[in-house]
N, C-alpha and C positions, 0 to 999 in steps of 0.2 A: 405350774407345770401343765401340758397339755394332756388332755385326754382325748378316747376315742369319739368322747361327745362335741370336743372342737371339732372333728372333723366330718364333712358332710357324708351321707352315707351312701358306700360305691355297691351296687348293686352287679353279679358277677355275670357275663354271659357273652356267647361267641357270636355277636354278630358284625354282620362285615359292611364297610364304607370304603370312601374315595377320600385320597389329601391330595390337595396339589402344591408341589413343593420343586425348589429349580427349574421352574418351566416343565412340569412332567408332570403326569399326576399317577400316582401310587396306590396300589389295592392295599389295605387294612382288617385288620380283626380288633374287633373292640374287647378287649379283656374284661374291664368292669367301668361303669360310667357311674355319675352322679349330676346334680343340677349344674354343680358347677365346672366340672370338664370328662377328660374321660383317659385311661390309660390304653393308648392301639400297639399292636404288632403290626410292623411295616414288611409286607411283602413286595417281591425283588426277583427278577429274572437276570436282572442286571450283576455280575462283577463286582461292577462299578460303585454301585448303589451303600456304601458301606459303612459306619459310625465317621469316619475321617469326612465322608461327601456329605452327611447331612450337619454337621457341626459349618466345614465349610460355608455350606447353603445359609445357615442359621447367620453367619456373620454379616452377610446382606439383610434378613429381617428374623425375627423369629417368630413372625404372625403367618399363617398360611389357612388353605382355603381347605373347610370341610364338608363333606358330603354323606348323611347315615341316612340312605333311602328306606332298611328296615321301619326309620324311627321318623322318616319325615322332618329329619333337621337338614340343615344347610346354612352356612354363615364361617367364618372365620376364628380361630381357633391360634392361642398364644401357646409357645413347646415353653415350657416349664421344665423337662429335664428328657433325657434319653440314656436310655442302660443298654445294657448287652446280659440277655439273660442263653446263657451258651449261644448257638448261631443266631439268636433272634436276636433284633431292634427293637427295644419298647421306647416309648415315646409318649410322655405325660404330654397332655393336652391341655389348655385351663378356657372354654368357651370366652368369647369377649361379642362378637354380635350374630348370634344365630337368631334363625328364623326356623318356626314350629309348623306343620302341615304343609310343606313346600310342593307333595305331590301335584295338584292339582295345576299349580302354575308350571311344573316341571313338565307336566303329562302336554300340557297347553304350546309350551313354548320348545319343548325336545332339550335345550337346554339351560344350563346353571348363570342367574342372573346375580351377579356382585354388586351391592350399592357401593358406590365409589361417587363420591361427593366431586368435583371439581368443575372446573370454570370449561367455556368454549365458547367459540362462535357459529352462526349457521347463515345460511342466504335463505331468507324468506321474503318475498314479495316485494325482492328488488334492491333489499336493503340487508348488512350483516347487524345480526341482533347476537348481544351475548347471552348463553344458556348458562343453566347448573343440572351437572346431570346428575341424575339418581339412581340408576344401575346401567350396567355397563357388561356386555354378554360376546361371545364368540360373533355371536351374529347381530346386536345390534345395540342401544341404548334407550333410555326414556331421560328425556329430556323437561326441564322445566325452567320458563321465560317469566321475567317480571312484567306480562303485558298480558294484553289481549290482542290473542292474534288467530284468526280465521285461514285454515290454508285445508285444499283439499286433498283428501286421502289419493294416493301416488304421486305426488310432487317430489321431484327430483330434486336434493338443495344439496349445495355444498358447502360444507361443514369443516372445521379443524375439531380435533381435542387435542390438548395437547398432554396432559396425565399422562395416557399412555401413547403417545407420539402416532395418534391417527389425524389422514387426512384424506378425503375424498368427497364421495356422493354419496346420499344415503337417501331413501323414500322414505317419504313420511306413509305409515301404515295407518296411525289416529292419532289422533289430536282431540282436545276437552279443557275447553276455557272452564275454573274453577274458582270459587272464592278469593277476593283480596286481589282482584284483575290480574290472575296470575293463569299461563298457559301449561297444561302437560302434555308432551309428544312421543308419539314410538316409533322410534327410526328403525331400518332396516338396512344395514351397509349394500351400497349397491358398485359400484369403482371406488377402490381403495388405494394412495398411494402405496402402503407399507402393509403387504396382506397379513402379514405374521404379527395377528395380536399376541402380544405378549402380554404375560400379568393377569392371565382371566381362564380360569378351568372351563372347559367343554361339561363335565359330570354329565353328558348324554344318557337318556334311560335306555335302556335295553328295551329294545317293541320286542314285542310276543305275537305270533298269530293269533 
């Protein structure tokens, strides 16, 4: 029989995050969290937005994208269940690859970088060479090649991914030949066939004066 020692312990408190979920990304209150997920209130300007649209939503995936700047997480996040407690949405969460002190690349980069593993090609130095990338953002990608390759910073190359059906020109911003003659690069979409990335949260920080 279970007890409350089986379960990890939810620590109670109202702080507030970003999901991104149907293409849209959604304001949150965090009820109570623990190591291993966390239970939000889903806030809604929307109608629309209602137990019937995120069930919907959930039959496409039920992994979406989260964002606790209070707490410095960010990463990806499986719905484990959704209530209706009177008007409100709760929404169990259960963490599956978050990343801990994200400010700092957040504050650096304005925006939420998603690791998304998948395949692509690029035009570098005349010739198409296939990548794997490693995050994947609003505005740009990091890239990594099984070679060594020398290319300098604002080089224009043209690129597909196909994950999320991009295709255009992107600048290369750096580049760092690393261990095991393997390349890493940080592109910057510059002409885009398809502007409307889809599949990828902005979580933009709020600048302050």
């Amino acid at each position: 029989m279970g007890t409350e020692l089986d379960r990890p312990y939810r620590k109670n408190l109202m702080s507030h995050g970003i999901i991104y979920m149907g293409e849209e990304e959604h304001d949150i209150t965090i009820k109570n969290l623990s190591i291993n997920g966390a239970l939000v209130e889903l806030h809604s300007n929307s109608e629309d937005i209602d137990i019937k649209y995120i069930f919907n939503t959930l039959l496409v995936s039920t992994i979406l994208d989260l964002y606790l700047p209070e707490m410095r997480l960010a990463g990806e996040a499986e719905v484990t269940r959704v209530d209706m407690d009177g008007d409100h949405i709760l929404i169990a969460l259960e963490f599956k690859n978050m990343t801990y002190d994200v400010d700092k690349e957040m504050n650096k980069r304005k925006v939420y970088r998603k690791i998304m593993p998948g395949l692509g090609k690029i035009l570098l130095n005349d010739e198409y060479r296939d990548f794997t990338a490693v995050n994947v953002s609003v505005e740009g990608l990091m890239i990594s090649l099984a070679e060594t390759i020398r290319v300098k910073a604002g080089t224009i190359c043209p690129f597909e991914f196909k994950q999320l059906d991009l295709e255009g020109e992107a600048k290369v911003i750096w580049s760092d030949n690393i261990p095991d003659n393997r390349t890493l690069m940080g592109l910057q979409y510059v002409h885009m066939e398809n502007k409307a990335i889809k599949g990828i949260p902005r979580f933009a920080r709020q600048q302050t004066a």
